[in-house]
DOFINU-813178 format. One record per residue (C-alpha): residue number from 1; y, x, z; residue in three letters. Coordinates in steps of 0.2 Angstrom, whole numbers. Layout:
@dovex NUM, v Y, u X, w Z, nudo ALA
...
***
This chain:
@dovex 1, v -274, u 71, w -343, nudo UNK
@dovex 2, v -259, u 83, w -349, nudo UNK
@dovex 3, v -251, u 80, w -331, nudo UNK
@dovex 4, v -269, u 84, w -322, nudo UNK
@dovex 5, v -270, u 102, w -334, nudo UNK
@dovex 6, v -251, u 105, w -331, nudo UNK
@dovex 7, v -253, u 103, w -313, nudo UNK
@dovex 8, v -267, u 117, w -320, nudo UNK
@dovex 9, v -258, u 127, w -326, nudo UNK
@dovex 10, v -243, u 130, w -313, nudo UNK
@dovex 11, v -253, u 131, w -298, nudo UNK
@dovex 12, v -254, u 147, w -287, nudo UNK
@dovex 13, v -254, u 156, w -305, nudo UNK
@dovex 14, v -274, u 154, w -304, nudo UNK
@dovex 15, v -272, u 150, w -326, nudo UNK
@dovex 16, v -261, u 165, w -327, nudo UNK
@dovex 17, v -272, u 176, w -318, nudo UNK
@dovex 18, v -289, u 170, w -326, nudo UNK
@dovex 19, v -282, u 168, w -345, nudo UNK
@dovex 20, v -274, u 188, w -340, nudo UNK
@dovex 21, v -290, u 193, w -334, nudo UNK
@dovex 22, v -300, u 187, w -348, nudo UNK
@dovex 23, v -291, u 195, w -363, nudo UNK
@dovex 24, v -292, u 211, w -354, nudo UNK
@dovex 25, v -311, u 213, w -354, nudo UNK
@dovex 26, v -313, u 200, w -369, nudo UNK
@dovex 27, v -322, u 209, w -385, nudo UNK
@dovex 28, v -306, u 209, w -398, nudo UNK
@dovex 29, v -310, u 208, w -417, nudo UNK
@dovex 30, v -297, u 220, w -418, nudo UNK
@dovex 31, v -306, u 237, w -411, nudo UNK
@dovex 32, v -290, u 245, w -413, nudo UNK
@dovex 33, v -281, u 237, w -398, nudo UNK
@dovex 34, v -296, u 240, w -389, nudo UNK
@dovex 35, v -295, u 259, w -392, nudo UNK
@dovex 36, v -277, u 260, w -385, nudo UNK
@dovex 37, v -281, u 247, w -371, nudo UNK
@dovex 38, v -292, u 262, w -367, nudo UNK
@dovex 39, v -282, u 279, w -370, nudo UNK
@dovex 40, v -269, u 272, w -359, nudo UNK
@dovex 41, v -280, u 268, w -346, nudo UNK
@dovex 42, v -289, u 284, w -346, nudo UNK
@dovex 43, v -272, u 293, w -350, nudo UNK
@dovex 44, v -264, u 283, w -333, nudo UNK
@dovex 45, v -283, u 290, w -324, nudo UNK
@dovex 46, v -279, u 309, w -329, nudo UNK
@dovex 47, v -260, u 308, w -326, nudo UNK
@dovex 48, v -261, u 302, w -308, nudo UNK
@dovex 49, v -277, u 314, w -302, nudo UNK
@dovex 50, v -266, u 327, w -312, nudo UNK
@dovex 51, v -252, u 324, w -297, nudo UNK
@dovex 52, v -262, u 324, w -283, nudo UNK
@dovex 53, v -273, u 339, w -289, nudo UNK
@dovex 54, v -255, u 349, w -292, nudo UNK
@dovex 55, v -244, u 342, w -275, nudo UNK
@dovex 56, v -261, u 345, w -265, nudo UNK
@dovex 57, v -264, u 363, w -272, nudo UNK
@dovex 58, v -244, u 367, w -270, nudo UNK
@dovex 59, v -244, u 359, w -252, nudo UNK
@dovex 60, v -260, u 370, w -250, nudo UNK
@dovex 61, v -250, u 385, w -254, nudo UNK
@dovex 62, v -235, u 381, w -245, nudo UNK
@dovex 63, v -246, u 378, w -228, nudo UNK
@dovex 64, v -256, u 395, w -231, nudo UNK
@dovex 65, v -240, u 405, w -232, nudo UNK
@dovex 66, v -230, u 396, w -217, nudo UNK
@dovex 67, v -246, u 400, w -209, nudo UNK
@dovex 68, v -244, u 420, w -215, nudo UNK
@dovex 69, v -224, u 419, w -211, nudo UNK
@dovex 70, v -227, u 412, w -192, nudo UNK
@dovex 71, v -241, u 423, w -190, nudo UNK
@dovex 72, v -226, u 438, w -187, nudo UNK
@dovex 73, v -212, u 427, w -187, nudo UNK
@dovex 74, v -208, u 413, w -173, nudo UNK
@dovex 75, v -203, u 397, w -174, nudo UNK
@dovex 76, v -184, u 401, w -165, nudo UNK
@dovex 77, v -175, u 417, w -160, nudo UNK
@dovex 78, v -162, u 419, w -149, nudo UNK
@dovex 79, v -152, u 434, w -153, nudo UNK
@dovex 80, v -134, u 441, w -146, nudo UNK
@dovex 81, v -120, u 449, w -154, nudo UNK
@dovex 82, v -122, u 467, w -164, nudo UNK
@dovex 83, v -141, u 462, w -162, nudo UNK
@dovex 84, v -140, u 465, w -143, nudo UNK
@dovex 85, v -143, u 452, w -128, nudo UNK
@dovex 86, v -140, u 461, w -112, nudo UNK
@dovex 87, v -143, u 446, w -101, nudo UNK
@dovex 88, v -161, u 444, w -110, nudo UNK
@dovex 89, v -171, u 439, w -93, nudo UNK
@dovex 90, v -161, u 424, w -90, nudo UNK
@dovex 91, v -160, u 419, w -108, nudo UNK
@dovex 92, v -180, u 422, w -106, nudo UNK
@dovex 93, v -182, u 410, w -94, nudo UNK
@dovex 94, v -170, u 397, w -97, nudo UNK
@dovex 95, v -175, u 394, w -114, nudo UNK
@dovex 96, v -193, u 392, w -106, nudo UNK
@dovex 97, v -188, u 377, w -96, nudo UNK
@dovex 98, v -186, u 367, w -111, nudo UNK
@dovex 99, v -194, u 354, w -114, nudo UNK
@dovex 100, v -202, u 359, w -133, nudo UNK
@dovex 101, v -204, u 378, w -130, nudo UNK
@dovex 102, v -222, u 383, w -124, nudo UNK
@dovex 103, v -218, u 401, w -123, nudo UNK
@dovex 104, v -205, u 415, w -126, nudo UNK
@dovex 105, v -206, u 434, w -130, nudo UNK
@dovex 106, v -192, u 446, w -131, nudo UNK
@dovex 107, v -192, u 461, w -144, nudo UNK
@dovex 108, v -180, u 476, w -149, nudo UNK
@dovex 109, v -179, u 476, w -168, nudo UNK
@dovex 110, v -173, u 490, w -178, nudo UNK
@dovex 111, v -174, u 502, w -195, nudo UNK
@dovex 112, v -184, u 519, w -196, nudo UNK
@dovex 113, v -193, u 530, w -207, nudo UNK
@dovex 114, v -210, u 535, w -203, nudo UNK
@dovex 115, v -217, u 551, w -208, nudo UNK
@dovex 116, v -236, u 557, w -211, nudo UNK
@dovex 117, v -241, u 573, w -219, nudo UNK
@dovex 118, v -232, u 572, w -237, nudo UNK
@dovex 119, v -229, u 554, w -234, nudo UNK
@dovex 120, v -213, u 545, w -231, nudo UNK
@dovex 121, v -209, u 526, w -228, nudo UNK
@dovex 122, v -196, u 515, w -223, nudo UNK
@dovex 123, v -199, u 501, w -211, nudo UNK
@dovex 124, v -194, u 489, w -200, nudo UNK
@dovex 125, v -201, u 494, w -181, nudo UNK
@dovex 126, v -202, u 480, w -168, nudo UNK
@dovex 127, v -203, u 482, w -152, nudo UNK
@dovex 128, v -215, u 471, w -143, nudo UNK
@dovex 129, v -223, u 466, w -125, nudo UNK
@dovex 130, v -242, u 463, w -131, nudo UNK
@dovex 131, v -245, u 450, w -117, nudo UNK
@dovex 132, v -229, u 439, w -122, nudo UNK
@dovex 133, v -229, u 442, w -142, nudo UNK
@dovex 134, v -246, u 436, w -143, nudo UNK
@dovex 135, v -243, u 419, w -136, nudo UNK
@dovex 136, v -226, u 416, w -149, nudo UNK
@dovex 137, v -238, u 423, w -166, nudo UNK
@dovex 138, v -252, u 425, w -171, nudo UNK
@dovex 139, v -252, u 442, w -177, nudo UNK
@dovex 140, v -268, u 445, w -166, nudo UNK
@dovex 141, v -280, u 435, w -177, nudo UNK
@dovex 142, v -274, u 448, w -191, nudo UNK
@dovex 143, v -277, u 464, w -184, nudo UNK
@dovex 144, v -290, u 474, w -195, nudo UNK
@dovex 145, v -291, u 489, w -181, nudo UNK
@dovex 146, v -288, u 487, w -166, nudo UNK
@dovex 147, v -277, u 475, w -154, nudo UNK
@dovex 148, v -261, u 470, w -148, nudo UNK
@dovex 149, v -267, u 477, w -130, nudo UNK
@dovex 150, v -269, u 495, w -136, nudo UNK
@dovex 151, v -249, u 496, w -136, nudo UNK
@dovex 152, v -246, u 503, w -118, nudo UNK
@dovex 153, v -229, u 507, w -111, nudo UNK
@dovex 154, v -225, u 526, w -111, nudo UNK
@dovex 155, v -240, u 531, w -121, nudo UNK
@dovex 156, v -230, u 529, w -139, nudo UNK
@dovex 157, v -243, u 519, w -147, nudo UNK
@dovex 158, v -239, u 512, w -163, nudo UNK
@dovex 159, v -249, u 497, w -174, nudo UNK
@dovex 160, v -245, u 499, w -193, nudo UNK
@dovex 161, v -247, u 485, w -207, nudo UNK
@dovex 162, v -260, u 490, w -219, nudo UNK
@dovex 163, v -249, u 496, w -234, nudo UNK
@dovex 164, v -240, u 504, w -226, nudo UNK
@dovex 165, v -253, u 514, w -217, nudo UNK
@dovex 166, v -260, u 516, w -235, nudo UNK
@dovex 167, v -245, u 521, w -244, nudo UNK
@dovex 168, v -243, u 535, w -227, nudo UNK
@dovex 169, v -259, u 541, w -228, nudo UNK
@dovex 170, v -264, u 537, w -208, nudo UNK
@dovex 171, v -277, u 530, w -199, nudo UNK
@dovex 172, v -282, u 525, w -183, nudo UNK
@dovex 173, v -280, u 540, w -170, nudo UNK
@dovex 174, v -268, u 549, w -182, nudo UNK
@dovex 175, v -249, u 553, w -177, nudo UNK
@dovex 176, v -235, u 549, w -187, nudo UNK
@dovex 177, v -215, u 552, w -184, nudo UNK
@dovex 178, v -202, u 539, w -180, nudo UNK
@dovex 179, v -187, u 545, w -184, nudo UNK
@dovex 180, v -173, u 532, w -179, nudo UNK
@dovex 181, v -156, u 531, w -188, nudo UNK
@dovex 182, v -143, u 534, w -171, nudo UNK
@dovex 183, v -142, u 553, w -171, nudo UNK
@dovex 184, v -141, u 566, w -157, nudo UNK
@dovex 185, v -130, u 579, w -155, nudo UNK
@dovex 186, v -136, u 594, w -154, nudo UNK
@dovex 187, v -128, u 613, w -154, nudo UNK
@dovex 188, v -132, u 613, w -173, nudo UNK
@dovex 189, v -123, u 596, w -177, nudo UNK
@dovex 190, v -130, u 576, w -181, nudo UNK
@dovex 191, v -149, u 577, w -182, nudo UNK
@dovex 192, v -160, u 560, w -183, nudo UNK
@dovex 193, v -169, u 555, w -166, nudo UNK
@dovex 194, v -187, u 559, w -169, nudo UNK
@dovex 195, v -201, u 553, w -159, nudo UNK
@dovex 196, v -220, u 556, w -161, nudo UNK
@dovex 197, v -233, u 540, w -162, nudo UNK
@dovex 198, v -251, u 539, w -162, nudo UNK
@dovex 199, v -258, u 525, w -174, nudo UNK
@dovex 200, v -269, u 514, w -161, nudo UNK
@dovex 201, v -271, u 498, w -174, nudo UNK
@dovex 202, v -268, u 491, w -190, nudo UNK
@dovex 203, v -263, u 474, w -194, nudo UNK
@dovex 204, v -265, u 464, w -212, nudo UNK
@dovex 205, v -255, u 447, w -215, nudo UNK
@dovex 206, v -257, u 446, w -234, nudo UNK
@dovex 207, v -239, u 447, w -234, nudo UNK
@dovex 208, v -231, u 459, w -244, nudo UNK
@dovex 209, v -217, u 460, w -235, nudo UNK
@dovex 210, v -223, u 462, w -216, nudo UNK
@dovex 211, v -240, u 473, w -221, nudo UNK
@dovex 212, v -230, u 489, w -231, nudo UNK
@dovex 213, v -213, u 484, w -219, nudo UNK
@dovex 214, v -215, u 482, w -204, nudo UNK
@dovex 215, v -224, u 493, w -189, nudo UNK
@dovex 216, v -225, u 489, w -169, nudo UNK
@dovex 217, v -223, u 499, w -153, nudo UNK
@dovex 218, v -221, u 492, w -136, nudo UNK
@dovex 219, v -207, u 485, w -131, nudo UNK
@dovex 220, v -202, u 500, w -117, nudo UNK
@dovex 221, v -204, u 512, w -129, nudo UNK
@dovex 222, v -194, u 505, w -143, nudo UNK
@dovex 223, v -180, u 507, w -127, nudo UNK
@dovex 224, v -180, u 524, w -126, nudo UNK
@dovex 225, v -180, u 529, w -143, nudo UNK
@dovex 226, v -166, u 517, w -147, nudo UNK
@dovex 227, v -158, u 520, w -131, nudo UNK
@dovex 228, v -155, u 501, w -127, nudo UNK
@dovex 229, v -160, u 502, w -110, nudo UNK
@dovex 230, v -161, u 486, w -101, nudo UNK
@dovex 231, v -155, u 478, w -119, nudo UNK
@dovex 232, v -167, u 470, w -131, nudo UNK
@dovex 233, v -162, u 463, w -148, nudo UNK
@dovex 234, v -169, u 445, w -144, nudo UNK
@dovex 235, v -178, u 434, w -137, nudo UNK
@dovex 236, v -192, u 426, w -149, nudo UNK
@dovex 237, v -200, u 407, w -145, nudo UNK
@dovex 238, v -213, u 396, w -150, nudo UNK
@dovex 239, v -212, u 375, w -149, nudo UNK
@dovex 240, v -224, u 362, w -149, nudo UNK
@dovex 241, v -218, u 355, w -166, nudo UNK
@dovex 242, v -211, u 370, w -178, nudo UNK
@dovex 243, v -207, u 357, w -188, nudo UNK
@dovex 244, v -193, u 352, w -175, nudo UNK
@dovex 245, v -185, u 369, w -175, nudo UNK
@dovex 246, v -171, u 365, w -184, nudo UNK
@dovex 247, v -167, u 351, w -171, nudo UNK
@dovex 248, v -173, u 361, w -156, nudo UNK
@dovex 249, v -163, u 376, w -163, nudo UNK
@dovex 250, v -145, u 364, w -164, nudo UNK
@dovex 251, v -148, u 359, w -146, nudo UNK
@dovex 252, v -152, u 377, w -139, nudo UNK
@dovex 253, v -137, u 382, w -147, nudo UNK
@dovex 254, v -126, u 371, w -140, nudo UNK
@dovex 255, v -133, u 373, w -123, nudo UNK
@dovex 256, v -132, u 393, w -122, nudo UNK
@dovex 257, v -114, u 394, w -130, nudo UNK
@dovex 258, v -109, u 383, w -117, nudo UNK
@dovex 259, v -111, u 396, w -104, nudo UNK
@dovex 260, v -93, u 401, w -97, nudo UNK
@dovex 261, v -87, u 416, w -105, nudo UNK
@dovex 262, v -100, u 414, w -119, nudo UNK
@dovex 263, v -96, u 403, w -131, nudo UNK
@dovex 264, v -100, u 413, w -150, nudo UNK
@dovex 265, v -111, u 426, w -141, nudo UNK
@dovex 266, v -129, u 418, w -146, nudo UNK
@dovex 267, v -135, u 413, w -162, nudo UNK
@dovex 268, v -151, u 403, w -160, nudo UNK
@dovex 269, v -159, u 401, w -179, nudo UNK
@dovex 270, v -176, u 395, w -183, nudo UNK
@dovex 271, v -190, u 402, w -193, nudo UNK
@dovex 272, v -184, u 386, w -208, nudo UNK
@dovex 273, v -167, u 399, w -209, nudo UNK
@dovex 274, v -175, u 414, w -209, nudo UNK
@dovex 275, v -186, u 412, w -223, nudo UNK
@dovex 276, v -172, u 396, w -232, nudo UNK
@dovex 277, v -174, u 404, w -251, nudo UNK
@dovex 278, v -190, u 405, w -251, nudo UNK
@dovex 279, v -196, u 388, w -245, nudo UNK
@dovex 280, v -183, u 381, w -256, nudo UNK
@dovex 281, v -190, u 388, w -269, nudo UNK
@dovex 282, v -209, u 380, w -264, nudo UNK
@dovex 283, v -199, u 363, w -262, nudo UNK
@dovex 284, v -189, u 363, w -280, nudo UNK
@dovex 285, v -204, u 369, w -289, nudo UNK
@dovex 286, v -213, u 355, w -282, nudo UNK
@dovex 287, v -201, u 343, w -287, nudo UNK
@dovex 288, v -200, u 349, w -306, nudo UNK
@dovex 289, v -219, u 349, w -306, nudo UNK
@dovex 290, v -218, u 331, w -301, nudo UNK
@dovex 291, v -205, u 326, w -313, nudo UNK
@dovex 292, v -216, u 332, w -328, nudo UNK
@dovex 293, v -232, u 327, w -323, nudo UNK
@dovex 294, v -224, u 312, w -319, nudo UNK
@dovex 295, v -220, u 309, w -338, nudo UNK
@dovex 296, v -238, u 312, w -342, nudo UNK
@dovex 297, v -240, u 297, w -333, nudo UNK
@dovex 298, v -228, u 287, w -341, nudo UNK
@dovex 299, v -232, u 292, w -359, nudo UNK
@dovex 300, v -249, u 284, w -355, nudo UNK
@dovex 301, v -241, u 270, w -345, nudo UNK
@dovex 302, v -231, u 265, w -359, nudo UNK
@dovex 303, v -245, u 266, w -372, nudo UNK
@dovex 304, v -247, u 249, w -362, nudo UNK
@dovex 305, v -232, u 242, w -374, nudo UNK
@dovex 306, v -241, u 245, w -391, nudo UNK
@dovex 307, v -255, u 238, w -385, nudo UNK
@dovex 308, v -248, u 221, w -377, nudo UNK
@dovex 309, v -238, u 220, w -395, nudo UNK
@dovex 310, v -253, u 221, w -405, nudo UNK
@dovex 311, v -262, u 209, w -392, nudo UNK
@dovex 312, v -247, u 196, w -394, nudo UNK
@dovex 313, v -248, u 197, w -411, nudo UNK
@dovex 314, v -267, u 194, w -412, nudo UNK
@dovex 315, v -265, u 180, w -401, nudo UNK
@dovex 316, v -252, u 171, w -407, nudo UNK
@dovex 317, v -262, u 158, w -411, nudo UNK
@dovex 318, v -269, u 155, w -396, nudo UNK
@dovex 319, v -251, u 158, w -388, nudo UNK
@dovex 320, v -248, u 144, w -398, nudo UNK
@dovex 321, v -260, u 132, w -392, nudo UNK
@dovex 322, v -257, u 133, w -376, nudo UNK
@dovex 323, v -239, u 130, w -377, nudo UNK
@dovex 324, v -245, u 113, w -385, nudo UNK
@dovex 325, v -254, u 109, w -369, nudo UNK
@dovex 326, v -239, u 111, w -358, nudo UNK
@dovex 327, v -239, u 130, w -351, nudo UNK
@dovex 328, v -219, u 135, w -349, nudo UNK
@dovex 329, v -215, u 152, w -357, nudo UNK
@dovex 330, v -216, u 160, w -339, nudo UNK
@dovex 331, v -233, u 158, w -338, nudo UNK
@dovex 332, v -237, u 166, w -355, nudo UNK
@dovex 333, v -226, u 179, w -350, nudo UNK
@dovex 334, v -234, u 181, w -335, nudo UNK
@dovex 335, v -253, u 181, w -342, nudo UNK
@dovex 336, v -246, u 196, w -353, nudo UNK
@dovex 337, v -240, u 206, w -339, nudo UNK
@dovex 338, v -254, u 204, w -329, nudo UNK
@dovex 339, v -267, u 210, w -342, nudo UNK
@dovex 340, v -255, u 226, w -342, nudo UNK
@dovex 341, v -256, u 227, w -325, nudo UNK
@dovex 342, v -274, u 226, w -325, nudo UNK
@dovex 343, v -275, u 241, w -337, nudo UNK
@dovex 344, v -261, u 249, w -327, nudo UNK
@dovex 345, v -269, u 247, w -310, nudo UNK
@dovex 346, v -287, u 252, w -316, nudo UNK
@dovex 347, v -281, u 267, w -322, nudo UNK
@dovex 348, v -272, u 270, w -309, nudo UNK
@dovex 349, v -285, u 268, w -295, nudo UNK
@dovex 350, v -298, u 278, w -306, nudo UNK
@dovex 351, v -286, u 291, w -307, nudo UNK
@dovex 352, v -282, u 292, w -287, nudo UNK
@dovex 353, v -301, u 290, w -284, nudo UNK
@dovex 354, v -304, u 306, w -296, nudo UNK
@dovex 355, v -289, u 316, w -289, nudo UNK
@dovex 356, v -295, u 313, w -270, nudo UNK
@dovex 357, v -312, u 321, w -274, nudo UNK
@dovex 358, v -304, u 334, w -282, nudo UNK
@dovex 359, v -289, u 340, w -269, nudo UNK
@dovex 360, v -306, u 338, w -254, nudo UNK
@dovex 361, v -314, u 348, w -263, nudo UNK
@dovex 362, v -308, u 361, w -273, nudo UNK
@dovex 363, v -312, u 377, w -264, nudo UNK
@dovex 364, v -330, u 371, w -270, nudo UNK
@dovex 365, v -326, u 370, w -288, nudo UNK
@dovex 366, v -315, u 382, w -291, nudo UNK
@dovex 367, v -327, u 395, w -287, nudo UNK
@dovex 368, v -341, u 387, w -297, nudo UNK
@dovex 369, v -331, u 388, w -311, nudo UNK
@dovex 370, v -325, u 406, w -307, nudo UNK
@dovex 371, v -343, u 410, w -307, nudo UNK
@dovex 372, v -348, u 398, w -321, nudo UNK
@dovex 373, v -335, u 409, w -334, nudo UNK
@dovex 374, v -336, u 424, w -324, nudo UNK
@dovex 375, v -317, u 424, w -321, nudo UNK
@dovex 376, v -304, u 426, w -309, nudo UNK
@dovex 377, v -291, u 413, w -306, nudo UNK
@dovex 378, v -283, u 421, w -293, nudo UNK
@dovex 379, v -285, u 442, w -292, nudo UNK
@dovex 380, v -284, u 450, w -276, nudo UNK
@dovex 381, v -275, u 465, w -281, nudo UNK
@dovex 382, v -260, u 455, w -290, nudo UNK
@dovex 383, v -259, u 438, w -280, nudo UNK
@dovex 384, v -256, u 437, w -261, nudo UNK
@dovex 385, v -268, u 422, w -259, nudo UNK
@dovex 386, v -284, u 427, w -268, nudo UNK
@dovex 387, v -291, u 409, w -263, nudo UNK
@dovex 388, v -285, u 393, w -271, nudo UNK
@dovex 389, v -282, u 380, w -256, nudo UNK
@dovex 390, v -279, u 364, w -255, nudo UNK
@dovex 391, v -269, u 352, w -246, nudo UNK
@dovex 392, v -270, u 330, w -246, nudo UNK
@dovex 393, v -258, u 321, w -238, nudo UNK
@dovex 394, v -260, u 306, w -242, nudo UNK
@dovex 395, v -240, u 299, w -242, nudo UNK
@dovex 396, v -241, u 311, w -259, nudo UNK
@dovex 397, v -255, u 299, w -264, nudo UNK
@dovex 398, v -246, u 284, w -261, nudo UNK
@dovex 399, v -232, u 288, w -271, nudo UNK
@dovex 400, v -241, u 293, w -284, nudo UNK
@dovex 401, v -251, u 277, w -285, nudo UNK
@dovex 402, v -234, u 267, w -284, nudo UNK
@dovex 403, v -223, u 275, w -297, nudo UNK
@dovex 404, v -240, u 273, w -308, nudo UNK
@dovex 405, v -241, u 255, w -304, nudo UNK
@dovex 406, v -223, u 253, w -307, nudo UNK
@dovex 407, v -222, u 262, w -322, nudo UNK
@dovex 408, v -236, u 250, w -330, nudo UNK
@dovex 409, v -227, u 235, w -325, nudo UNK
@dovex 410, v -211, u 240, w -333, nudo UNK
@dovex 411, v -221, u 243, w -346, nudo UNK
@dovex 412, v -227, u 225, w -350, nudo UNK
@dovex 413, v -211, u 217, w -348, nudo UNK
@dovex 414, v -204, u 219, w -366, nudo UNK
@dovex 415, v -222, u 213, w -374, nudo UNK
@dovex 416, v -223, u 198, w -360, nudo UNK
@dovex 417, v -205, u 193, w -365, nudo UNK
@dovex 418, v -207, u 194, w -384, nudo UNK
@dovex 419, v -225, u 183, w -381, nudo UNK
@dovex 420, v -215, u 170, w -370, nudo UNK
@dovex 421, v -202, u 168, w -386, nudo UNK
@dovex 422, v -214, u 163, w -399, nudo UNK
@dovex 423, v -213, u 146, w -405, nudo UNK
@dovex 424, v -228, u 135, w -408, nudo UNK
@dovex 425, v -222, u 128, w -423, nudo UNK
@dovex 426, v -220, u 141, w -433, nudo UNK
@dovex 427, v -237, u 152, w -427, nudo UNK
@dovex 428, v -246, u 136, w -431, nudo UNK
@dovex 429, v -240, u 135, w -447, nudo UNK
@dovex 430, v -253, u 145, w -457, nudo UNK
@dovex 431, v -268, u 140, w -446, nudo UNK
***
């Protein structure tokens, strides 16, 4: 009979698991463990959906402002030496024959000020062909007046981001003054290059930077007031995957400066360069908010101790007993570990199940609490994004749910260990 239960006991864990699975959702005489088997679970459930709520809302943010950034800016530029490239035509249309490029644009970049009435701003002018710069950005879905088109070569047409249109004073149809830094000699000395524009369009990223900085003209006429002539200042280019740039950029760099006579005389540099501090920023504050949301999760994760303590202890007795009918102290450590697991893994799916339905769908709730409080999470006039968005990817979510799994386990060891040590003998003595 004790060989048939110890043949029981040690098969495919099937004791283990049941005698684990029963102490978890058995009524305790002792409440109290009860009560923490409980806080920890529901601590575990608010932790994990805590992470996924955060990562999805800071992924949200991250993809709404890549978005804004690649709107003006291209995934790769190709630019020359002193900000020229002479030989642009051929650079155009090699670059076009690769493989991962879907199209190319060149441009004339340069500083100015713009003057309106009483108003004077500084600003960054591009000079553009509307055709080509439209299929490398997507400036055109934000254009508030106007369109890209309505910039036409020799008609000094200019589109100005909407604060800097604002802090000017101008409108559609107004005319403001270029004035570009190279002077021109005159019989009175050095005086700024001056050119008059008419305001054909205005355009509005949600970027501070590009809407009060920056202004565009067509690419001819950017020529002649900054005298490049048959120069431009690069060559712009959008890929299938922006998230190959940097890759994409290496090779392209490689291949151009291998041109006899040309070696250092390009600098290819994608759009993960040009902006590096600020999506390192995105990346590290990610990272800390994982780390200490994180420990939220292994506060309640190790609450799992005190309660396996507490249980040991109240079922000492029990512990004992079935010591005396032949189960090794691996499987009472193993019975322990997987009533931890149990409240580990429970919390942790309730958490995930709870977090998912949040991260879908919180451009529902956030304004139903906005409207509930009458409040404002997110003011236009102070924030860029006036919206909270959301983004799931579900290799965050599987993380989460493992290092909460994990954590649980580790926290069950100690208690399963002390349980496996207890000697029938002695907890039998006072029964």
């Amino acid at each position: 009979m004790l060989q048939i239960i110890k043949t029981f006991f040690t098969k495919l864990a099937v004791f283990e698991l049941f005698v684990g699975m029963r102490y978890t959702r058995a009524k305790r005489k002792n409440h109290f463990i009860s009560f923490i088997s409980l806080t920890s679970m529901i601590g575990i459930a608010l932790g994990v959906a805590a992470l996924i709520v955060v990562l999805s809302v800071m992924n949200g943010f991250q993809k709404d402002l890549r978005t804004r950034i690649l709107g003006v800016a291209s995934h790769l530029e190709i630019t020359g030496s002193n900000n020229t490239l002479s030989d642009w035509q051929s650079i155009n249309q090699s670059s076009r024959k690769h493989e991962h490029v879907l199209a190319s644009a060149p441009y004339i970049m340069a500083q100015g000020m713009l003057s309106y009435d009483q108003g004077v701003q500084g600003a960054i002018i591009r000079g553009v062909l509307p055709a080509d710069e439209d299929k490398v950005a997507d400036l055109g879905r934000h254009m508030k007046v106007g369109s890209l088109s309505d910039l036409r070569s020799g008609e000094f047409g200019i589109i100005l981001g909407a604060d800097l249109a604002f802090a000017l004073g101008a409108q559609k149809g107004d005319k403001v003054v270029v004035m570009a830094p190279q002077g021109q000699f005159t019989p009175t000395g050095v005086v700024p290059r001056l050119k008059q524009f008419t305001v054909v369009g205005l355009f509005q990223i949600g970027m501070q930077e590009y809407d009060a900085g920056l202004a565009l003209i067509h690419m001819d006429d950017a020529a002649k007031l900054y005298h490049m002539e048959n120069k431009v200042s690069g060559v712009r280019l959008k890929l299938d995957d922006l998230f190959n740039a940097p890759s994409i950029a290496a090779s392209l760099n490689q291949q151009l400066n291998q041109i006899p006579g040309q070696y250092g005389s390009y600098y290819v540099t994608d759009w993960t360069q040009q902006h590096a501090n600020f999506f390192k920023a995105v990346k590290m504050e990610k990272l800390v908010m994982f780390i200490i949301l994180t420990l939220i999760v292994a506060v309640a994760a190790f609450n799992i101790v005190s309660t396996l303590v507490m249980a040991v202890t109240d079922k000492r007795a029990d512990i004992a007993i079935m010591r005396t009918f032949g189960a090794s102290p691996k499987s009472i450590m193993l019975i322990f570990i997987i009533q931890g697991a149990l409240i580990g893994l429970i919390g942790t799916v309730l958490g995930a199940v709870f977090g998912i339905l949040i991260a879908l769908n919180i451009d529902t709730i956030i304004p139903f609490i906005e409207g509930l409080f009458h409040v404002q999470f997110l003011a236009k006039d102070v924030y860029q994004i006036s919206e909270v968005p959301s983004d799931l990817i579900w290799s965050d979510v599987i993380t989460i749910v493992l290092m909460s799994f994990v954590l649980s386990l580790l926290a069950t060891l100690y208690p399963s260990w002390r349980a496996s040590k207890i000697n029938p003998a002695e907890a039998l003595r006072y029964e």
